[in-house]
N, C-alpha and C positions, 0 to 999 in steps of 0.2 A: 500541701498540694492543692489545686484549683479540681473544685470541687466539679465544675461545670465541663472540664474539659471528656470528653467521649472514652471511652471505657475500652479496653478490650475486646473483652465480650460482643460487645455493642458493634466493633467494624466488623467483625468475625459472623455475627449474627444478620450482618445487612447483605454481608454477599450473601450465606447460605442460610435464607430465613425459614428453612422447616429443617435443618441440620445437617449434619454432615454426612448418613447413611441416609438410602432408601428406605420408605416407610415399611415393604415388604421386607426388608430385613429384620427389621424392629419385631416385627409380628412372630416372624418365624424362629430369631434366636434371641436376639438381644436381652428384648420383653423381660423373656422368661429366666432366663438369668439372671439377672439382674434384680426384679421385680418392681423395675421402674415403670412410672407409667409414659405413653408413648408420646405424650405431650408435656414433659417434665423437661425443664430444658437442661439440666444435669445429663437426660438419658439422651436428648438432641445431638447434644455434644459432649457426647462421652468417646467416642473414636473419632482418630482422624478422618478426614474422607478415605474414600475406599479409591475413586480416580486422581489420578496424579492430578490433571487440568483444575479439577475443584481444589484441592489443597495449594495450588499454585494460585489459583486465583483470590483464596480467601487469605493466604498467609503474605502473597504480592501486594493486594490491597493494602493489609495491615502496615506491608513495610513503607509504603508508598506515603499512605497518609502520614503517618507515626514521624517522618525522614531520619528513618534509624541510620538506612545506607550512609548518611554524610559521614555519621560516626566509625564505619569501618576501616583499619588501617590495612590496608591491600600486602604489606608487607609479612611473612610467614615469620619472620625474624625479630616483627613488634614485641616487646615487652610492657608499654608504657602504658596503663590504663587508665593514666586520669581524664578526666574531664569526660567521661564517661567514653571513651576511645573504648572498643574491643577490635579483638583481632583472630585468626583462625590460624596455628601452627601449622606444622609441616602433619605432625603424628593428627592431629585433628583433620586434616583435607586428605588427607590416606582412610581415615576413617569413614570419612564421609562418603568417599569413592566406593569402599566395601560396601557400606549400605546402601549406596544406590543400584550399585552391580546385583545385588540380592533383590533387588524392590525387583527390576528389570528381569530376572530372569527369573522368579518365581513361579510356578505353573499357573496358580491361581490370581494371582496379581495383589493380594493383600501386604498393606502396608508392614513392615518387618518391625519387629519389638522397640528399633532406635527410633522408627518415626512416632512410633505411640509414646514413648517417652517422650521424646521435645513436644509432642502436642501435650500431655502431661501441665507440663511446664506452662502453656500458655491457658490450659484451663485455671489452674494455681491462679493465674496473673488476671485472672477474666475479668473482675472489676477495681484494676489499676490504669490512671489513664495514660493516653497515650503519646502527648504532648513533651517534647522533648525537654522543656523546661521545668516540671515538672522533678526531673531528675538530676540537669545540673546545677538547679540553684541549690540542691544539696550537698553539690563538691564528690557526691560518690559514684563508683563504677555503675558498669554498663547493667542494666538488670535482667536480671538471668530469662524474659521472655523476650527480651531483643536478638541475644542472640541464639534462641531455639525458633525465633523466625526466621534470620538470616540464616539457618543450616536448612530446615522447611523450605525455604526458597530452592537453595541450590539440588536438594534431595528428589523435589518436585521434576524441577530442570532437567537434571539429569536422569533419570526415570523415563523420561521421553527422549533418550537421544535421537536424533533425524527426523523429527515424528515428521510425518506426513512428508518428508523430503528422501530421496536416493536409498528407496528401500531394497536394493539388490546389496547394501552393505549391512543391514541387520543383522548378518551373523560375526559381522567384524565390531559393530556401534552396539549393538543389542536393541531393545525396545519394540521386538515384532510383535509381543505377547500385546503392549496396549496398544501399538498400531491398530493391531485386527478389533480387538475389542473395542476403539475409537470409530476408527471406517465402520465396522458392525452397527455401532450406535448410532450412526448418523446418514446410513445407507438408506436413502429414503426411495421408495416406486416412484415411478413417473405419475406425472398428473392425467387426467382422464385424456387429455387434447394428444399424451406422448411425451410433450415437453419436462425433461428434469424437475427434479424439485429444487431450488436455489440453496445453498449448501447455509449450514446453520452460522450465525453470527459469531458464535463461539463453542471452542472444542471443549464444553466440561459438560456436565449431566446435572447436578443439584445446586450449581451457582447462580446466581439471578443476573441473567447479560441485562438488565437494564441499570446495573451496578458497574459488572466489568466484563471484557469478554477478553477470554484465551484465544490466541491463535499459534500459528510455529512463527520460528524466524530464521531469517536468513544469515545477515550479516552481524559481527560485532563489532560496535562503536570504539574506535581504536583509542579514545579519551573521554574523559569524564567520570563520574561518580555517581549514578542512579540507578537506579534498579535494571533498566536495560543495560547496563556494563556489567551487570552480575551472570546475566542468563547467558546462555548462547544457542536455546531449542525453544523456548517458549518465548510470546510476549504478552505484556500485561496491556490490553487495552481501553479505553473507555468502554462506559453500557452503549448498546443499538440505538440509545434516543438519540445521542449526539450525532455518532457517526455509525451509519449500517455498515459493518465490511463483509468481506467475501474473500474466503479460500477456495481457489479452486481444489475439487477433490474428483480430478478425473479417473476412470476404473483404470486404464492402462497409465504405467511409466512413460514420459517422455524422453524423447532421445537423447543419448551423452553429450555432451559438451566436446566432447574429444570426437566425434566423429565427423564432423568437418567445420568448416566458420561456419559465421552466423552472418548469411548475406543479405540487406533489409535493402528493399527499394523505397528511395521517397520520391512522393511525386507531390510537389507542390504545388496543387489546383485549389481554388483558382490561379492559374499564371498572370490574368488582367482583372482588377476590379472598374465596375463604372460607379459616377456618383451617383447614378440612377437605382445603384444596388442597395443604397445607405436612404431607407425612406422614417420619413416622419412618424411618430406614431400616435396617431388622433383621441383622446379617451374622454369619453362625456361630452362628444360634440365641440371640443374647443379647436378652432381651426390653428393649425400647425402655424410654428413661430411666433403666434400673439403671445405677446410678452407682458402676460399678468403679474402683478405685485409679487405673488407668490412664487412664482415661477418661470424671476429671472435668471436663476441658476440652474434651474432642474426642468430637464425635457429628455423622453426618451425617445428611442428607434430601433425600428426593425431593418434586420440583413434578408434583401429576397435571394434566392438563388437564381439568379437568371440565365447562372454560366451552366448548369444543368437544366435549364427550362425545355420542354418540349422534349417528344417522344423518339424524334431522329438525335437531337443534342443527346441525349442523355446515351442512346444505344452506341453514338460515334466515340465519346466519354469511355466505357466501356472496353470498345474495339483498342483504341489510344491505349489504354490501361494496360488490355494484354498483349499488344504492340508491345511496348516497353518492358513489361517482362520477357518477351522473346530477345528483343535487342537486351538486356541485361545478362539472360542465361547465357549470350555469346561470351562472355567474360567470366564467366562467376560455373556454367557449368547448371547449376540450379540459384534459387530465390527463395531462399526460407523464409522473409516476410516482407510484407506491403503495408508502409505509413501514410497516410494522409493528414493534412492538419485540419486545426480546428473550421468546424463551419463548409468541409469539404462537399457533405454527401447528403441525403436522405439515408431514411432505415430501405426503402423498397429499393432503393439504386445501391445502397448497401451489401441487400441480399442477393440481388443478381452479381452485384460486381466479384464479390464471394466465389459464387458458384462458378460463374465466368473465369475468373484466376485461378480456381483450382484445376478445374478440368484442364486447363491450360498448363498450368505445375502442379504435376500431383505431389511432390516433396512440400508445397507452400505447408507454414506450419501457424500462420497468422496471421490478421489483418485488423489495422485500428483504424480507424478513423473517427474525424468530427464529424457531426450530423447535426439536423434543423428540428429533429423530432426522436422517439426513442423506438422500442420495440412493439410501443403499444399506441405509436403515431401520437404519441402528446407533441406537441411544440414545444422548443425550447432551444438552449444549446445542450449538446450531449454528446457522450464517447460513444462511440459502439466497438466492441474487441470481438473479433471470432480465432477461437485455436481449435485446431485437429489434432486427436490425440490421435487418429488411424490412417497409417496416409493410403492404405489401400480402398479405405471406407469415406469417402469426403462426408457422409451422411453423420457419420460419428465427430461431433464437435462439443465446444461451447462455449455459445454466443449469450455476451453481456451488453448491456446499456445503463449508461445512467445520467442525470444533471450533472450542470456547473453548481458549483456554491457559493460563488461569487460574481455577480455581474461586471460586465466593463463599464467604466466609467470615462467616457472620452472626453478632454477636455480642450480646451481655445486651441492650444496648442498641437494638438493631436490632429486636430478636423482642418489646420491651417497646415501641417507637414504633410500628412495625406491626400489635400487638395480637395478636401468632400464639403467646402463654406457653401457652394451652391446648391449643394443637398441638407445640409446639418450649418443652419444658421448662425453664425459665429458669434452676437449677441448674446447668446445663452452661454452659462460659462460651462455649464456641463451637461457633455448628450451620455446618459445611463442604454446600456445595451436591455431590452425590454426580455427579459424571459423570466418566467419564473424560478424559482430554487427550489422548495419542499425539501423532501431528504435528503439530507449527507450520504453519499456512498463512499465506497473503495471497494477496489475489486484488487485481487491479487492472481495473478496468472501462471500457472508455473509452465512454464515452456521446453526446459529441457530439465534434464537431470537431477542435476541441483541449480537451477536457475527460474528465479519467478522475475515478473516484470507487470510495475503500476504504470497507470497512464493518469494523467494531469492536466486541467484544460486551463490555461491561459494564466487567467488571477490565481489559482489555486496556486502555481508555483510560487508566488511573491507573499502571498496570503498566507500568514503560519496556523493562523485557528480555520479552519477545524481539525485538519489533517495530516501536519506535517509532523506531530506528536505522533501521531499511529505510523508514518511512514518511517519513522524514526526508529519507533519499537520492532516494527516487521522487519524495516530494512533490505528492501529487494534489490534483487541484483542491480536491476537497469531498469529506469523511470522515463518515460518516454512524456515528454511536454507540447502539449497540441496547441498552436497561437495562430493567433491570427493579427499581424504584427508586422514591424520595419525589420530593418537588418540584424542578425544575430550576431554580434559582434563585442567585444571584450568590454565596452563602458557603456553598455546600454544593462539594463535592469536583469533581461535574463540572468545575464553571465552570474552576475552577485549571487542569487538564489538558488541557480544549478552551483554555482560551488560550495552554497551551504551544505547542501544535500549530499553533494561527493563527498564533504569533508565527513558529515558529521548525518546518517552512518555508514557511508561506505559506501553509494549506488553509483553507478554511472550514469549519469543523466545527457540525456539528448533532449535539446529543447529545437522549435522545427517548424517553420510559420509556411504558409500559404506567400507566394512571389506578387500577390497580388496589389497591398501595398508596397510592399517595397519601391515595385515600379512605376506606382501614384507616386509615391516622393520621389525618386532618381529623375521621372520626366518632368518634374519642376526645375532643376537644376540648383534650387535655392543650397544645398549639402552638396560636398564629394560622394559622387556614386559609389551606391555599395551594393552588391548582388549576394550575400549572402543570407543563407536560409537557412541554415540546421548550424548548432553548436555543439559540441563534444566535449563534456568533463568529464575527468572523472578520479578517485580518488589516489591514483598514480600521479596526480600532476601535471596530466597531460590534459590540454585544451586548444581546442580546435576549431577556423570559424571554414564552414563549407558552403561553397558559392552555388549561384543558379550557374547553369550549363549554360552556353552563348548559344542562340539561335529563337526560332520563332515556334509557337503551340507545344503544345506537349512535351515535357522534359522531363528528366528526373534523375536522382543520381543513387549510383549504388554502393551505397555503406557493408564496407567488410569488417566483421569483428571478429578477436580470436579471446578465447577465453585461459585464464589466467588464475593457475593454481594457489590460493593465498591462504595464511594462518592466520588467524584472528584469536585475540586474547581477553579472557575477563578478567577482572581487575582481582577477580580472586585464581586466575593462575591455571585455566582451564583456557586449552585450546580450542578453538574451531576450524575443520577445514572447510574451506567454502571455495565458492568461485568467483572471479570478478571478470565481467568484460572489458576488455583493452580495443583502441583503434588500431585498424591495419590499412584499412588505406579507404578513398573513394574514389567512384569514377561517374563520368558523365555519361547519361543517358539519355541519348537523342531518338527521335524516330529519321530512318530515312530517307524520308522526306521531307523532312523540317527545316 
């Protein structure tokens, strides 16, 4: 065996590097029984974790690196174990079920005698390594701490069925007992200002999220073979340094899904851009377009907002906004949310436009947009999301921001279809969009029942690092794609990316630009005119390109969606019921007077 290859032990010890219990447990009973001392790493890890999230996360890791999952044969009916193939029978996944059902309803929530045993098994194995090679260049079966991880895993999983999702079925799913105990543990006071405290990176207690962080999940990837096709309640995600995420963990349930569509207004503003919006961006004195040695390829620029500039624009902006929601609710009845795309809004036009739409729809239950700066007025490109969990309370919300993580990169080609040469010098073979990045985020929203929704700004969709592994693992219902871009249409870039996502794990993706290019390129006439602006995939098949409304200022259209009861499968033969959203139709929304 390869003496250098990582140990057991060793993955097990980097998630939970002071052990698997609380120190105060040690003190109080362990200790003493035992008469180990408390820095013994025998007595560290001597019991499993005591919270499922930490054993999920330390036994997830190990499976993750180790890539035991390749070797599982999904099949209950496998016999064949060479080449180090295991497999889990019929009487073994019965069994498994028993012991999760016992973990889950336990009064005290202590792991049950089966989990102590398979952890057993991998203290045994603590310094065997973990490298898969390792054990088929020997020609023999699976060894026996590969597969007391892979039951560890599933034990974990299941132990939290729905965790943090459609807790009004806990007496049907089970898993109220560490719900509360999870919300309990991460139930933080507000901050001195009132403002929440931002909800923790990951659901476990003694794992180190700068290793990996737990969250729930939504959907199950309907193919494949990795550890997210094993789960169908937890996911494994990278540590906080990579990418920061975010569970919403509102106090109150959001509304069913069954009690009526889900009707989204977009408004794609700007409707006109000028080239005058697309400015140079001067650094160290060097005047715009001098084309130095170094930097004949590389020049950046700023996007001004001009089409909200000043104090009557921005209030008439506003007005227009809940114009359109009026003229929407003529069709729809109510408007349960309002998109904007990327680069739409400030944070301060943000919050009035907020406060504005609600009081105007008290049912609204969410508003995204782009913005030029964040909640703390940094510059940049950034989302901003506001949800209501109280429609009687508009005061009771919670509003997110965060960066892009990828800047745009416009090139010859781009600044010649959109018509912006007299602003962004064609010369230069690439104008970079000028904002900073710093931290990765993702935000996760749960909006109704069992339905959460990520939002994506531009490059992130096409850009698979840093993110689309974690969107991958969560799997949300519906991912909203903020651009600022030409037409949405079936051979341009979007489509490709949004139906990765459909396919693989399940989201319905709406991707959804601003009208404002588009009609910088159509009034060239160099292309066949194309008006549309939102696309619709999703993993039924269905794909959809939705046009701008015909007419002049202010438009917008209103997306109906109905939600769609589905079963989703892991590959070891556990169902999920989940939700997926389906299209039902759009409509045009004019003002009228337009």
């Amino acid at each position: 065996m390869n003496s250098t290859s990582q140990k057991v032990g060793q993955v097990i010890a980097t998630v939970l590097p002071n052990g698997t219990v609380p120190e105060e447990y040690w003190r109080q009973y362990q200790a003493k029984r035992s008469g180990l001392a408390l820095d013994d790493e025998a007595a560290m890890y001597a019991l499993p974790p005591a919270v499922p999230t930490d054993l999920f996360a330390a036994v997830g890791y190990l499976a993750r690196v180790s890539g035991l999952v390749a070797f599982f044969d999904p099949s209950p009916y496998c016999r064949d174990r060479r080449h180090c193939r295991f497999f889990l029978g019929i009487d073994d996944r019965r069994a498994l079920d028993r012991v999760a059902e016992k973990w889950r309803t336990s009064r005290r929530g202590a792991p049950p005698r089966e989990v102590r045993d398979l952890w057993d098994i991998l203290r045994a194995a603590w310094h065997e390594p973990i490298t898969s090679g390792s054990y088929l260049q020997n020609g023999g079966e699976a060894p026996d701490w590969w597969i007391a991880t892979f039951k560890l895993v599933m034990l974990a999983d299941m132990a939290l069925n729905r965790l943090l999702r459609d807790p009004l079925s806990s007496e049907k799913y089970g898993g109220a007992v560490w719900e509360d105990v999870i919300r309990t543990m991460y139930r933080r006071p507000p901050r001195e200002d009132g403002s929440p405290e931002p909800p923790p990176a990951s659901l476990t207690y003694l794992a180190d999220s700068s290793v990996v962080c737990v969250l729930p999940k939504v959907r199950v990837a309907p193919v494949g073979a990795t550890l997210r096709n094993v789960t169908r309640n937890l996911s494994l995600l990278p540590g906080r340094g990579e990418v920061r995420c975010y569970w919403d963990l509102s106090v109150e349930a959001p509304p069913s899904e069954d009690r009526e569509t889900l009707d989204i207004l977009l408004i794609p503003a700007p409707v006109s851009l000028s080239g005058r919006d697309f400015v140079p961006n001067v650094e160290d004195g060097c005047p715009p377009h001098e084309l130095h040695t170094y930097k004949k390829n590389w020049e950046s620029f700023d996007l001004r907002q001009n089409w909200i500039a000043g104090e009557e624009t921005r209030a008439a902006f506003i007005r227009d906004c809940c114009r359109l929601v009026s003229e929407a609710k003529r069709e729809s009845g109510c408007v349960n949310g309002v998109v904007l795309p990327e680069y739409a809004l400030d944070w301060d036009l943000f919050e009035e436009l907020c406060d504005a739409l609600k009081a105007h729809e008290p049912k609204l239950e969410f508003v995204i947009s782009g913005s030029r700066n964040n909640c703390y007025e940094t510059s940049g490109n950034h989302v901003l999301t506001r949800v209501w969990y109280h429609n009687a309370d508009p005061t009771k919300h919670i509003t997110n921001s965060r960066g892009k993580h990828h800047r745009w990169r416009m090139d010859r080609g781009q600044v010649e279809t959109y018509a912006l040469s007299a602003a962004l010098n064609p010369k230069i073979r690439n104008w970079w969009e000028n904002t900073p990045l710093g931290r990765r985020e993702i935000h996760f929203q749960r909006f109704r029942k069992k339905s959460v929704f990520s939002v994506l700004i531009c490059e992130e969709l096409a850009r698979s690092d840093p993110c689309h592994e974690i969107l991958r693992a969560v799997a949300p219902n519906l991912i909203f794609a903020l651009l600022l871009d030409g037409p949405q249409i079936r051979n341009r870039w979007p489509a490709q990316y949004a139906s990765n996502l459909a396919d693989d794990p399940g989201s319905s993706v709406l991707t959804f630009t601003s009208y404002g290019l588009i009609d910088r390129s159509n009034r060239q006439g160099r292309f066949p005119a194309n008006h549309s602006i939102a696309m619709w995939k999703d993993d039924g098949g269905h794909f959809l390109e939705i046009p701008m409304p015909a007419g002049k200022g202010m438009r917008g259209v209103l997306l109906s969606l109905w939600s769609e009861h589905v079963v989703d499968m892991t590959i070891v033969g556990k169902q999920s019921e989940a939700r997926a959203w389906r299209y039902s139709s759009h409509y045009p929304i004019c003002l009228p007077d337009a």
